[in-house]
Each structure stands twice: as structure tokens, then as C-alpha cells.
N, C-alpha and C positions, 0 to 999 in steps of 0.2 A: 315702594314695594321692597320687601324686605329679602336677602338673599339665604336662600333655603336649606343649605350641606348638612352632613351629620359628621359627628367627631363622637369617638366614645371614649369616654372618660371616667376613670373609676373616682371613687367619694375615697379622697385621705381618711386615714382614720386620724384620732384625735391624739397623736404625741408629738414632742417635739422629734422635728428633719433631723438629720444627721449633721454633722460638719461643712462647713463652705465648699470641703476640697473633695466630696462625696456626692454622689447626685441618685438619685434614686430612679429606677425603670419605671413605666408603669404599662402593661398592656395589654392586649384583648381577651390577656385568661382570665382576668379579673370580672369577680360574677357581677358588680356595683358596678353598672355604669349611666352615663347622661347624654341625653340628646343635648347636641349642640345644631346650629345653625351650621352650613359650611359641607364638609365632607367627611367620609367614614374613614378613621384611621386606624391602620390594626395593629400599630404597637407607636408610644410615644416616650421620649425620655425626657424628665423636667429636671433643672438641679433644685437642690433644695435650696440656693443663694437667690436664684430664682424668684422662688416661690414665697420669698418673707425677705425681701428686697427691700432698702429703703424704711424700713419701721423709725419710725419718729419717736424720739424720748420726749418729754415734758421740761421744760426747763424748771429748776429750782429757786430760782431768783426774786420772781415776783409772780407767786401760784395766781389763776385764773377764778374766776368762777367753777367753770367746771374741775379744776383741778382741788380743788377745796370740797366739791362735794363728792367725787366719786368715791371716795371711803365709806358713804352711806349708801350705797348700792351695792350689795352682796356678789350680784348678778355681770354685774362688768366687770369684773374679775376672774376669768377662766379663759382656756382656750379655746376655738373652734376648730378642727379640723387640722391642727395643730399650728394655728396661728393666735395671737391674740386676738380677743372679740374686738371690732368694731361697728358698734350698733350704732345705724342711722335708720332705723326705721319707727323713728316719734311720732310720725305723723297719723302711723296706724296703731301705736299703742304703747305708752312712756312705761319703763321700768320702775320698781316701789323701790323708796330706803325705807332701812330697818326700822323707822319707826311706825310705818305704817304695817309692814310684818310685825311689830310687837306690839301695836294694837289689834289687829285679827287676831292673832293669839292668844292674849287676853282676854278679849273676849271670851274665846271660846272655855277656855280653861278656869275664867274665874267669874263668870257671869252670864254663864249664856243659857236663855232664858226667851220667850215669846215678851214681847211688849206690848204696851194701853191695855193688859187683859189680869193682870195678877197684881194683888197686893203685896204677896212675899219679897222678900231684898233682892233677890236673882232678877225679877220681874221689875222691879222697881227701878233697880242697878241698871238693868238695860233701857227701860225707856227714858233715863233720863238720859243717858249717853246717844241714844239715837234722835231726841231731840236735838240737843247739843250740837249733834252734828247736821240738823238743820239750820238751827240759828249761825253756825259758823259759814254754811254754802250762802245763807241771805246777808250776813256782814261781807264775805267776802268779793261778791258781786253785787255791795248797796243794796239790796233789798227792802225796801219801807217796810217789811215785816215778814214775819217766819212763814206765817203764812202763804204767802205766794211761792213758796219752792213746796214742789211735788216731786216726794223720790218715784224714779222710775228705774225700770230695769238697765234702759240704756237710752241717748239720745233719739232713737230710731221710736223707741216708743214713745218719749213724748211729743214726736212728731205727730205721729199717728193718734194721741190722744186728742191734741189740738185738732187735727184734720176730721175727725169720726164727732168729736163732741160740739166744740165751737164750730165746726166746717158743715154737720149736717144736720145742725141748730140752724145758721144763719145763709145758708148759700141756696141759692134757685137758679132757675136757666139763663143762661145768657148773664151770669154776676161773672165777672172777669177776678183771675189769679193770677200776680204776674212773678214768676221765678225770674233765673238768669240760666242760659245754658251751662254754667258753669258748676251747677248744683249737686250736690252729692244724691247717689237713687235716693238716699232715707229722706228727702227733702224734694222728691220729685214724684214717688209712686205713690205715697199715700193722697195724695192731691189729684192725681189719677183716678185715683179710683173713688173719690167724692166728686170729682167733676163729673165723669159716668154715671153717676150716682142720683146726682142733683141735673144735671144738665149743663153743669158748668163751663166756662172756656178759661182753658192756660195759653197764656201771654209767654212768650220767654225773651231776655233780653240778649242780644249777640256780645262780642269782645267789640272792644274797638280797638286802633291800631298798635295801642300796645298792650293787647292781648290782659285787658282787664276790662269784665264787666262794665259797659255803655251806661254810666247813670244818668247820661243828658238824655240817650231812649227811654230808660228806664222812664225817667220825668215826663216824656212825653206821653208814655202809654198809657201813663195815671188819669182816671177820669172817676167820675161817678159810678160806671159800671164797674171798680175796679170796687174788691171788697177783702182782701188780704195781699200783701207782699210776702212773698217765702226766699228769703234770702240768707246766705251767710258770712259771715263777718271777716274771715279769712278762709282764701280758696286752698281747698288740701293738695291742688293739683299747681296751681297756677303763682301762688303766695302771696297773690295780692288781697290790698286788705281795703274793705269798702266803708264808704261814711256813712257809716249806719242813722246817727244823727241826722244828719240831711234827710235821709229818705225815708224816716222815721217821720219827720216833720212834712215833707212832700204828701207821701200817704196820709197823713191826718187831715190833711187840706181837703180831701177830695171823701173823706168817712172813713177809710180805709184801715187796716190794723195791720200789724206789721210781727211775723215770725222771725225771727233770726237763728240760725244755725251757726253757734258761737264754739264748737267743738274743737279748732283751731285758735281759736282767740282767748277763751277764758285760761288755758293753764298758761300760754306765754305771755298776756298782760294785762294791764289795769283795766277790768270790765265794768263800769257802772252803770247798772240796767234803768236808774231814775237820770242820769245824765243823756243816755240815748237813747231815752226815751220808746222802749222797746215795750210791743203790747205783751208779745212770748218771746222766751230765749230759751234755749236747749242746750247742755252740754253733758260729756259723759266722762266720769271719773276714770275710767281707765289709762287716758289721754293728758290726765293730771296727775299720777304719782298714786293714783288710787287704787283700788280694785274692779276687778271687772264684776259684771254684772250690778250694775247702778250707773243711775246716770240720772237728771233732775230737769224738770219746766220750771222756768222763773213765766207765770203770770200775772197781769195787778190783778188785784184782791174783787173788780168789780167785776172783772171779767169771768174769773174761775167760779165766782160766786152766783154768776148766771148762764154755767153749763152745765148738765145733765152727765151722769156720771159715764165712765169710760167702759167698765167691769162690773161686775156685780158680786158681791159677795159678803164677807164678814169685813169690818173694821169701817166699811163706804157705809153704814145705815144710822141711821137715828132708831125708827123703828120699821120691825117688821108683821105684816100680819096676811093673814092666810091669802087676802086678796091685792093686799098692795103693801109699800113700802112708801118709808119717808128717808131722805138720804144725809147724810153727815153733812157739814160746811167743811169747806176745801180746807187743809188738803185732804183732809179724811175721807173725802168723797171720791176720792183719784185714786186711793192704795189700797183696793180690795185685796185681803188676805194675810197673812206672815208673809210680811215686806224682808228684802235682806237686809237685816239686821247687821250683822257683821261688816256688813261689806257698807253699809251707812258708814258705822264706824270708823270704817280705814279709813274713807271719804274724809270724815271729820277731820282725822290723824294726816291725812294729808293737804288740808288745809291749814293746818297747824305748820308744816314744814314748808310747804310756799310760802307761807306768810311770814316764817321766821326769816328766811330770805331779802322775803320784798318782791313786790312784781313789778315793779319799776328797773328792782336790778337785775333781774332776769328778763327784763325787753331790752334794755339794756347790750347786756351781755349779747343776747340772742342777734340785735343789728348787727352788732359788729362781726361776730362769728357767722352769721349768714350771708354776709358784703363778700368775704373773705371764701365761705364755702363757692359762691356765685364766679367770684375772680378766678379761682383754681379751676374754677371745670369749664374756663373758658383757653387755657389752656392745654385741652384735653381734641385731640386733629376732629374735625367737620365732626362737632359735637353742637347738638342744637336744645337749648335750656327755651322751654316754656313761660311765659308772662311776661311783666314787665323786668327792665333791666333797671339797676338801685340805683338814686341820684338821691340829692338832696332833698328832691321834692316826694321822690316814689320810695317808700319804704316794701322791704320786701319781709315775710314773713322768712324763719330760718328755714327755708326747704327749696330744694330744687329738681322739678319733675325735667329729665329729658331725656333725647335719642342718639345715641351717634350712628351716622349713616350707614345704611346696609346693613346692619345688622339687629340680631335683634334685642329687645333689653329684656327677658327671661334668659338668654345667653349669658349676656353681661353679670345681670343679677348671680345667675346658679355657679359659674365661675369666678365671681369675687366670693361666693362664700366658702364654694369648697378649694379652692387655691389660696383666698386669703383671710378668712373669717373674719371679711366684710359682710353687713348685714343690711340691705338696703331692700326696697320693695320694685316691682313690675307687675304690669295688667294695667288695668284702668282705672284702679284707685277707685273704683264706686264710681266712677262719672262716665262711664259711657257717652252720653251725649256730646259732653266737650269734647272727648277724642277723636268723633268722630269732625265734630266741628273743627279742631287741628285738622283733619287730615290723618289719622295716626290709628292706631286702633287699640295700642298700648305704649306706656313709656316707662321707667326706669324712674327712680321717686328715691333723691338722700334726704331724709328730715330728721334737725337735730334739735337736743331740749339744752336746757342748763347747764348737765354734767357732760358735754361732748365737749373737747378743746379743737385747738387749733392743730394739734398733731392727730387727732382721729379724722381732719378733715386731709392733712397730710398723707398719713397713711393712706385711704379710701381712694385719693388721685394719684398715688404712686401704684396701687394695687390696677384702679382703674385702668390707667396706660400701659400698665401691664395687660391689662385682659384684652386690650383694643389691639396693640401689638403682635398678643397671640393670635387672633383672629385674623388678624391683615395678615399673616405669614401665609394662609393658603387660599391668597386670592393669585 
């Protein structure tokens, strides 16, 4: 149970503090203020040495991964609240480099045009480059052909396509779904509501003791009655990462087809969808250096090619006539209307820049920098980190959901951003259900990508202990 007080707290504005030897007032005339946890205080004095404590420099010796790319991110380079940015919050949506900004502009400015529907060069111009940038999503997650990737608006909705088209195509009463409680909603409601639907029953699989998904239940629950797995590849809360392979093959045994929720796993490493043998996979470019509002289904070709369309509209037809229609072959069957065009594109463009990379050297990168994130917030007082702990054998994805006692983490979170312009997330992360299976009802979530170093994870636990410290002063 969390403890309750209020603290009022006005929002810094965004310049740099004064001097070491200057400290700044701040108190209750101030019209900006914040609920905190704890008690109401009507005047407070911070120093500014304080308040930007500790700032970690970069060392110059032998630059990092991240240290090599942050020059292409526009966006990490300013202050917050008059601290430098430190963004840790990847896990709900990675920041673009300028190349994927100078492809959306591009576009817009030198070809932007509807696509499949015009002969003119504008029209042309664009649908070659929006292909393009499907063939680069099917290279770069293996794809046996272009074909099996369907753009979609976001992973949520090729959830939901799979669940409405294959789901109330193939499912009847009593056909079993088996999830993991550890699932994101977009990977738990649409399944809901075709199980209500059809009559279906959802399965869920519990943690096991080190608070990762039970795949020897999971195995057990598989039978004949079992007719889709909905799982995801890496947990956004927990950062453990499952053998999708194994249970890919598990399920095949028993007829079964296998969804994966790859939104964690496809921008931080090597996803190949014919090696793990996955029927659907889902992930959404936002999460990848891309734009929002896109996001794609990887299906094989025999499945999409015997599901009835999602939408109705222009571009999904073959033909149409007063009293019926005949439908396009996937993925044309899937993309009713002006698809976003532009935002395919940056998709492309930021395929283009993981790849110049490498995703090998950004998993890479990412273990070690997440071992390291995991060590530092272990020594942060009666602080309790979710999933498993990293060994040899347990790799952890780079993020870390937790709580420290008594207190709350929207406290934690809204005071590292306006005291340190720390940038981390709290609530439930979309998993309700696992929260509530912790015990918890929210937690506090740092998740870092490629261009985060080891002084942003620095900074973030010096800021932290800070905030922990303040907090404990008016117990």
C-alpha cells in the first residue's frame, strides 16, 4: 500500500539554475503546482547544486555506441526544465534521426502523391518508394516475400485484424486461446472480444519464480482444443524474452497457429520470422526509429491468402458490383483506402538506419547497457526491479520496470522530470493484468535503445536517489 501526503511543487521553467553558491526559493504563490505522495508543504527551498547534481560527462577515449549516434537525433539535444534531457522512455516510443526526418520531408515536398492509383511521376514516385519500403520490412525480418507484410496503422491493429479475420473465420465454442498474463491489452482485448463472440475460452499462462512466463504450463496447456498462441517476444514490463521457436513448434504439434507480439523485440534484435517459425508477428514503427502511425502483420502467404478482408473499401477489391464484390490478394486485401504513405516511408528510411548499424550490434550494445542499467538500480535503498535478474543463462531485454517502497512511482516519475529532466514512464504500461498478478497496481518503467550510454543510465540513478531522498526526508 502505497503512502498517501501531498507536497506542492511548482514545474521549473526551462533555463539554466543559477550558480553552485545561489539556491533558488520556491513556494506556495507559485500558480504551477504537483501532487506528490507524502504531505502538503507551503514553502520549499531547493539549491540549484542540488537539483543538477552529479551530471555525468561522456568520456572521449573510446566513444560508445550510443555515443556515436546521438548526433543523429535532433531531439536529445535540449534541455528539460532546465536540466539536460534524459530520455529513458523506449519502450513506449524511440526517438527519429534525421534521416528518417529527411525522408518524411521528402516526401512531402517532392513527391507526395496517392499511390497504386495514378500514372503521372508524383504517383509513380510514390508507389515505388512505398513499396520499397515493404520489401525492406520483409528483408529485414526474413520474410519469404513482400507479400506477407501488411501495413497497418499500428501493432494494436494488426492485432485486431488477425483476431476479427483469421479469429472469426476459424474459432467456435469451446476452441481454446492460450495468452501469458504478462500480455500487453492490444494482445489481450481483441481476443476478448472474439472469444465472446464465438464462444471461445482464454487460457493464460502465470510467471514462474523468476517472474517470466511459465513455458513448461504454457506446454502443458497445449492440446487439440488449443487453436492460436498469443504471445510476445519480449515483455515491455518484465524484459524477459521467450523461445518463441520452441513454442512456435509446440503449437504446431497440437494444429495450433502462433501470434507473436514482437513490438519489443523487432527494433532491438535479429527477428527472423522463417527461423521462428511464427504464423503472425506484429510490430509497430514508432518503437523502431520510425513514425508513428504505422505499424505491420508479418503473415505466411497461405494464411493471409485465406482470410476474408478486415475493412472495406478502395484499394482491398478486385472487383466491385452493385450486389457483391470480389477482393484483392493480400496484402491489398488488408489496406483499405490512402494508406500512410509518408509515414511507410520513414518506416523504410528507418530501416535503412538500423540496418546500417547492424542489429546484432545493437543487441549487443543493448545487453551490456541493460546488465549495467539493472546493477545501478540495485543500488538504489528497498528498491524492487520486476522479472528475471541477468546471468549468463537469462538475458534481459534493456529496460527495467520497478517500485521503491512506500512510495509512489508517478511521484518518482513527475519529480525526475521536473527536478531533473529525467524522462522515464509509470502506470501499467498496458498490462494491467500482470500488475495486478505482481501485487502492484503501477510501477515506474526506464527503457533504453541504442543511443542511451552509460552516463544517461548514471545520470537517471544519481537524479533517482535524489528523488528517493527527498521523499524519505518527510517520513
Amino acid at each position: 500500500m502505497w503512502l498517501v501526503m501531498e507536497v506542492l511543487l511548482p514545474k521549473l521553467p526551462s533555463f539554466k539554475f543559477p550558480s553552485h553558491s545561489h539556491c533558488c526559493s520556491i513556494t506556495s504563490r507559485s500558480s504551477s503546482h504537483v501532487r506528490f505522495g507524502f504531505r502538503r508543504i507551503s514553502s520549499l527551498s531547493i539549491c540549484a547544486s542540488a537539483v543538477n547534481e552529479a551530471v555525468a560527462e561522456p568520456t572521449i577515449d573510446s566513444p560508445s555506441l550510443g555515443h556515436s549516434t546521438r548526433p543523429r537525433f535532433p531531439i536529445l539535444h535540449q534541455e528539460v526544465n532546465g536540466s539536460k534531457l534524459v530520455y529513458l522512455d523506449n519502450a513506449a516510443t524511440s526517438q527519429k534521426p534525421t534521416a528518417v526526418l529527411k525522408a518524411l520531408q521528402n516526401y512531402y515536398e517532392a513527391y507526395n502523391s496517392n499511390v497504386h492509383r495514378g500514372i503521372h511521376f508524383l504517383s509513380a514516385k510514390a508507389t515505388d518508394e512505398y513499396e520499397s519500403a515493404r520489401r525492406k520490412i520483409a528483408s529485414f525480418i526474413n520474410a519469404s516475400d513482400s507479400r506477407e507484410i501488411v501495413f497497418t496503422k499500428n501493432a494494436s491493429e494488426a492485432i485486431n485484424l488477425v483476431a476479427y479475420s483469421w479469429g472469426l473465420s476459424n474459432l467456435k465454442a469451446d476452441d481454446e486461446i492460450i495468452l501469458t498474463v504478462a500480455e500487453h491489452h492490444s494482445a489481450i482485448v481483441p481476443w476478448q472480444i472474439v472469444a465472446q463472440k464465438v464462444g471461445a475460452v482464454l487460457k493464460f499462462v502465470d510467471l514462474n519464480q523468476d517472474e517470466i512466463p511459465d513455458i513448461e504450463k504454457l506446454k502443458e496447456m497445449l492440446s487439440r482444443k488449443t487453436k492460436i498462441v498469443v504471445v510476445h517476444h519480449v515483455s515491455n514490463v518484465l524484459a524477459s524474452v521467450l523461445p518463441i521457436r520452441d513454442i512456435a513448434q509446440w503449437a504446431h504439434d497440437v494444429g495450433a497457429k502462433v501470434l507473436v507480439d514482437a513490438c519489443q523485440s523487432v527494433p532491438h534484435m535479429m527477428v527472423d520470422v522463417q527461423n521462428l517459425n511464427a504464423d503472425f508477428l506484429v510490430a509497430s514503427s514508432h518503437k523502431m526509429c520510425g513514425p508513428t502511425g504505422i505499424g505491420f502483420l508479418y503473415g505466411k502467404i497461405d494464411l493471409l491468402s485465406s482470410m476474408p478482408p478486415f475493412l472495406g473499401g478502395g484499394e482491398m477489391i478486385s472487383d466491385v458490383y452493385l450486389d457483391h464484390s470480389t477482393y484483392a490478394e493480400p496484402p491489398s486485401r488488408f489496406e483499405a483506402g490512402t494508406p500512410a504513405i509518408g509515414e511507410a516511408i520513414g518506416l523504410g528510411a528507418a530501416i535503412d538506419y538500423l540496418s546500417g548499424i547492424g542489429m546484432q550490434t545493437i543487441h549487443d550494445y543493448e545487453v551490456e547497457l541493460g546488465r549495467y542499467l539493472y546493477e545501478r538500480l540495485l543500488s538504489v535503498p528497498n528498491i524492487r526491479i520486476y522479472g528475471p535478474a541477468p546471468s549468463e543463462k537469462v538475458q534481459r531485454a534493456a529496460l527495467c520496470s520497478f517500485n521503491v517502497e512506500n512510495l509512489h512511482p508517478t511521484d518518482l516519475a513527475t519529480f525526475l522530470d521536473q527536478q531533473h529532466g529525467v524522462a522515464i514512464r509509470s502506470g501499467h504500461h498496458c498490462a494491467q493484468p500482470l500488475h495486478r498478478y505482481l501485487g502492484v497496481s503501477s510501477s515506474a518503467r526506464a527503457s533504453l535503445y541504442f543511443y542511451n550510454t552509460k552516463e544517461d543510465v548514471d545520470n537517471f540513478i544519481n537524479a533517482l536517489t535524489d528523488t528517493v531522498s527527498f521523499f524519505n526526508s518527510f517520513k
